[in-house]
N, CA and C atoms as a LAMMPS dump frame, in Angstrom:
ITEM: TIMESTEP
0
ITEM: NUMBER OF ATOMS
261
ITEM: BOX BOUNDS ff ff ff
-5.0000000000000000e+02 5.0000000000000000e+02
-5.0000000000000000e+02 5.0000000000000000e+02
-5.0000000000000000e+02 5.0000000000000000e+02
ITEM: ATOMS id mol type element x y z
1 1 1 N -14.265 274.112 331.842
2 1 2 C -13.727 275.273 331.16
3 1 3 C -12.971 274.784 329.93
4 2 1 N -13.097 275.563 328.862
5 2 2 C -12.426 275.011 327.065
6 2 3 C -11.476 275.939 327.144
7 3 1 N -10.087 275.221 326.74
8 3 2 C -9.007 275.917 326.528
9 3 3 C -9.609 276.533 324.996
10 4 1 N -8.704 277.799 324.654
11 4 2 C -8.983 278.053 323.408
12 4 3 C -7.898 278.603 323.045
13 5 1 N -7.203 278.86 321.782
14 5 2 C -6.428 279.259 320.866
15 5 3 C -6.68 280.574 319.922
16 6 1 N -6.115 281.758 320.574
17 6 2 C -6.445 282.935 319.381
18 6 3 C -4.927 283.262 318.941
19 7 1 N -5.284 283.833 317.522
20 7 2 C -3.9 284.254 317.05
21 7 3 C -3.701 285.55 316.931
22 8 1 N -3.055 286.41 317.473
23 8 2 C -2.835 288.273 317.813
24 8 3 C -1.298 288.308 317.673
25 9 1 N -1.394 289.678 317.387
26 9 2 C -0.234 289.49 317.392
27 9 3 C 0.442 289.835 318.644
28 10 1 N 1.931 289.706 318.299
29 10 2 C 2.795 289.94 319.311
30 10 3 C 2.859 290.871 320.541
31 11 1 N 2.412 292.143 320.055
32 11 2 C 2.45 293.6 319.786
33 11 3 C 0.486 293.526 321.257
34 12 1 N 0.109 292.934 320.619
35 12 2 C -1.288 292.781 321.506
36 12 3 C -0.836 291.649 322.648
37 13 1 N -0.854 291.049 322.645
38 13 2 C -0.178 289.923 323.565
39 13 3 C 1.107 290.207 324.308
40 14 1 N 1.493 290.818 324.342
41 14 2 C 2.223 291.452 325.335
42 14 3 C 1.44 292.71 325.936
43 15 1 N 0.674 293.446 325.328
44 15 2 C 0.015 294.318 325.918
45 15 3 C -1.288 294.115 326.842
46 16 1 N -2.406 292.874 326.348
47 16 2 C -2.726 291.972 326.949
48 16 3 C -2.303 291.587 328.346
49 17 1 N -0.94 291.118 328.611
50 17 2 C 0.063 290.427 329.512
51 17 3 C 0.036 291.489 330.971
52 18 1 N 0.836 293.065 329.856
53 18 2 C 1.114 294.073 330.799
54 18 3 C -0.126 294.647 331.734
55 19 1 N -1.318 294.761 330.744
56 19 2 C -2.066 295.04 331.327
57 19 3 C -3.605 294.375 332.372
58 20 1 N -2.972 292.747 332.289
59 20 2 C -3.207 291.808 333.355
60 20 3 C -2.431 292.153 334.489
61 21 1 N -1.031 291.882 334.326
62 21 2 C -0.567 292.073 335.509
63 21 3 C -0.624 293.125 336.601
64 22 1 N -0.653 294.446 335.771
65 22 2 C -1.076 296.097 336.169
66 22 3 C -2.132 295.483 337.4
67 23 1 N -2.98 294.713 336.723
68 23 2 C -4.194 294.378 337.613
69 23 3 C -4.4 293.301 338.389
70 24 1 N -3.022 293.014 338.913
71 24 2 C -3.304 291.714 339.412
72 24 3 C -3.699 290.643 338.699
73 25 1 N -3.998 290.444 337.983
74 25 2 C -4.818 289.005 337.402
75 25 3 C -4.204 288.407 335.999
76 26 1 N -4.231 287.218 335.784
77 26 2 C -3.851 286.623 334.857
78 26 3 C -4.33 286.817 333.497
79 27 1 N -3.882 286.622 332.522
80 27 2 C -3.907 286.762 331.263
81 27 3 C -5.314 286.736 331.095
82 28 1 N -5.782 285.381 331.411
83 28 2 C -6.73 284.81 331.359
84 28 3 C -8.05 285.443 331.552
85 29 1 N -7.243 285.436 332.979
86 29 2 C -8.436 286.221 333.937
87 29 3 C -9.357 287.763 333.378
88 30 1 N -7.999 288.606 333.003
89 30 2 C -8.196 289.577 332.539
90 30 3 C -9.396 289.757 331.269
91 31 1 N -8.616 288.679 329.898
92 31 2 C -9.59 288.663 329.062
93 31 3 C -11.04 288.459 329.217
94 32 1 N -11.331 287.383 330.218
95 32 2 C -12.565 286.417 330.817
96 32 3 C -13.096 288.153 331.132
97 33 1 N -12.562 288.951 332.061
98 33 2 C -13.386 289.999 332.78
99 33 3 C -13.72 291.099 331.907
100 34 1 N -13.024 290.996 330.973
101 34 2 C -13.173 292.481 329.886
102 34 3 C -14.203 291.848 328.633
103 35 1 N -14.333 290.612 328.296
104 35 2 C -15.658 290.175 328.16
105 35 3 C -16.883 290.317 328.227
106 36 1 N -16.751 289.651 329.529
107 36 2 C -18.327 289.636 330.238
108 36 3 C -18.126 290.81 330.646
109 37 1 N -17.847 291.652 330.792
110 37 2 C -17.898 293.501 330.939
111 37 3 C -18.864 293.957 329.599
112 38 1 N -18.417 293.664 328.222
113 38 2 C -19.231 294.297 327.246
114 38 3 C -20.335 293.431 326.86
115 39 1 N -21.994 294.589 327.199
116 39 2 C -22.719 293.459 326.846
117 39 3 C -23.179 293.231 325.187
118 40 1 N -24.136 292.692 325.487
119 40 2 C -24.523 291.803 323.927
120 40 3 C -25.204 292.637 323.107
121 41 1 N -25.584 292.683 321.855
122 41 2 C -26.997 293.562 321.788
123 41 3 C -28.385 293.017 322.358
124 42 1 N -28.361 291.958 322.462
125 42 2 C -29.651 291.664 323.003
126 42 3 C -29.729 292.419 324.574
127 43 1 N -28.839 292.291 325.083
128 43 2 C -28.892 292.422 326.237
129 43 3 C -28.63 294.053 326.463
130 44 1 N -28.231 294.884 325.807
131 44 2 C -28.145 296.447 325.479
132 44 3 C -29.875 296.587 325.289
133 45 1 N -30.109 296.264 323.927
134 45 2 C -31.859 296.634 323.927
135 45 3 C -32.372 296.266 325.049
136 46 1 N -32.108 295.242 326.092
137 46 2 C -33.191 294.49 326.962
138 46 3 C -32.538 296.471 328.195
139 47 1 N -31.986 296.498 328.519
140 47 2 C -31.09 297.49 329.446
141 47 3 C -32.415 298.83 328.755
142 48 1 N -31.296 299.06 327.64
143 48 2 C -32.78 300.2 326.982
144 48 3 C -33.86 300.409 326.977
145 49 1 N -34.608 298.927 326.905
146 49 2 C -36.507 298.759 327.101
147 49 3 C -36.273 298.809 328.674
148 50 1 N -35.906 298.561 329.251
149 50 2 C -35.847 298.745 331.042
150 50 3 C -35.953 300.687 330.753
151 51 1 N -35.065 301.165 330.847
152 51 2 C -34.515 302.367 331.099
153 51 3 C -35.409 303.18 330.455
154 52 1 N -36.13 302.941 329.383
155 52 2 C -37.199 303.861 328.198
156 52 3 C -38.618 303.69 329.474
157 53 1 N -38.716 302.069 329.703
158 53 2 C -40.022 302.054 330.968
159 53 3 C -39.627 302.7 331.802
160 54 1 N -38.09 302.809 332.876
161 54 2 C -38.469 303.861 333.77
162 54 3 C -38.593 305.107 334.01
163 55 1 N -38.203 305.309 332.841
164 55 2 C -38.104 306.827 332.656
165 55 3 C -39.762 307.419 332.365
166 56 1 N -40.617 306.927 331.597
167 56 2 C -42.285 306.986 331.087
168 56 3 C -42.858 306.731 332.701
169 57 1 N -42.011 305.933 333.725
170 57 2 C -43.051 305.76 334.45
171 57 3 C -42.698 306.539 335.532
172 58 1 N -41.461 306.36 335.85
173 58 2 C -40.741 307.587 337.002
174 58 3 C -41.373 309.412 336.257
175 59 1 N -40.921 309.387 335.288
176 59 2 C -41.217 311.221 335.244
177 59 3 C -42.415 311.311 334.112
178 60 1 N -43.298 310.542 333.97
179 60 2 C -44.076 310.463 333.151
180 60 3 C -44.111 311.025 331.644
181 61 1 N -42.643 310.682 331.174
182 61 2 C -42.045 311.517 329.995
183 61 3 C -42.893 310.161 328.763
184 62 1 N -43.392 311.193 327.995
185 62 2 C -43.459 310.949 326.649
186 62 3 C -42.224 310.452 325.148
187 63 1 N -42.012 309.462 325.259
188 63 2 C -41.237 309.411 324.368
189 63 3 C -41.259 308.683 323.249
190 64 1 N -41.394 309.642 322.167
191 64 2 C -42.298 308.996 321.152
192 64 3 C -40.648 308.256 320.53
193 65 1 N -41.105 307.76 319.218
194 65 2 C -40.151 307.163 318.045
195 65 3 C -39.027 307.96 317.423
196 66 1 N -39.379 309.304 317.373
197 66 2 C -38.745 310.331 316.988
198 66 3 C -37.618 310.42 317.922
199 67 1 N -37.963 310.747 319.048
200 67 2 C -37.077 311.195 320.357
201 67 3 C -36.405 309.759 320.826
202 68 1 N -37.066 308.585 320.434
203 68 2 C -35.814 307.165 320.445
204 68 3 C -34.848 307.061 319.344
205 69 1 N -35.405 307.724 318.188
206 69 2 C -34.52 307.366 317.293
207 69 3 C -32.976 308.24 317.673
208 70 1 N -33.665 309.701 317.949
209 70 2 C -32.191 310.614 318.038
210 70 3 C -31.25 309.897 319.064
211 71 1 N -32.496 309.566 320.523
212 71 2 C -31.002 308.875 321.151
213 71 3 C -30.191 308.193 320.698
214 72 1 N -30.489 307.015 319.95
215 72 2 C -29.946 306.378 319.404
216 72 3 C -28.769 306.599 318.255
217 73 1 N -29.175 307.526 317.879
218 73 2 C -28.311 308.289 316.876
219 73 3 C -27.077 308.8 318.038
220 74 1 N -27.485 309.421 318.811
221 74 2 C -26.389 310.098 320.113
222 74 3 C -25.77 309.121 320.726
223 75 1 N -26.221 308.024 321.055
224 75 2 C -25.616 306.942 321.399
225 75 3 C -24.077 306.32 320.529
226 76 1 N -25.126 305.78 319.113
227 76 2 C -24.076 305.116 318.256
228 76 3 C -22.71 306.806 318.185
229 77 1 N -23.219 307.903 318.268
230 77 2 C -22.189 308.705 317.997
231 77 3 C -20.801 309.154 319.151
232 78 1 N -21.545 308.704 320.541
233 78 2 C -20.411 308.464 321.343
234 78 3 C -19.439 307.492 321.482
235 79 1 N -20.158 306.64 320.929
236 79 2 C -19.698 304.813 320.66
237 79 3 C -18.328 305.509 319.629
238 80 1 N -18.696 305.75 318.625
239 80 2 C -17.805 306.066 317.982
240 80 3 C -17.346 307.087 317.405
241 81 1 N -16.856 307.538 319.038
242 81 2 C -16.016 308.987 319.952
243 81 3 C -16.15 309.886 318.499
244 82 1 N -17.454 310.033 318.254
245 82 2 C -18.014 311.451 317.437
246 82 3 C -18.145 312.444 318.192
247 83 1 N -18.366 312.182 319.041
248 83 2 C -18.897 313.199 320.14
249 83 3 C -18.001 313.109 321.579
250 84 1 N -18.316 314.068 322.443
251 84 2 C -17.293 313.879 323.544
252 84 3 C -16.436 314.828 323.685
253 85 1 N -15.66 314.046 325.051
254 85 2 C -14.446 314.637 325.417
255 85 3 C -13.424 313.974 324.829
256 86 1 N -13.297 313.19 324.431
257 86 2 C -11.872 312.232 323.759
258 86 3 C -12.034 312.507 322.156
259 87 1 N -12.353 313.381 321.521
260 87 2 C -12.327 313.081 320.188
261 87 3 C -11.271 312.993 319.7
């Protein structure tokens, strides 16, 4: 395991801290898990090409380019709480 060095501020690093401990787990720990929690894009598209095949093969839905693109559009717009309950 590589120690590493980030610089945040104060203000995050204590909040960081509080909200390790909330959870039981170390600083460390915490960051390490909220990490590997968000995935990659590679690994988002790989999730998506899964989920686009089961859906064509479970309900035999048609889904052309058009109807991927909007999701996608609906997607990036929840991402960034355009849409929703939290706006």
């Amino acid at each position: 395991m590589a120690d590493t060095t980030l610089k945040i501020s104060d203000e995050i690093r204590d909040r960081l801290r509080t909200l390790a401990e909330e959870r039981g787990l170390s600083t460390r720990a915490y960051v390490e898990r909220m990490v590997a929690a968000i995935p990659t894009e590679a690994e988002r598209a790989e999730r998506t090409a899964k989920a686009i095949a089961y859906v064509r093969e479970q309900f035999g839905a048609e889904l052309d380019d058009d109807v991927l693109r909007e999701g996608q559009v609906w997607r990036q717009a929840i991402a960034a709480r355009q849409v929703g309950s939290r706006r």
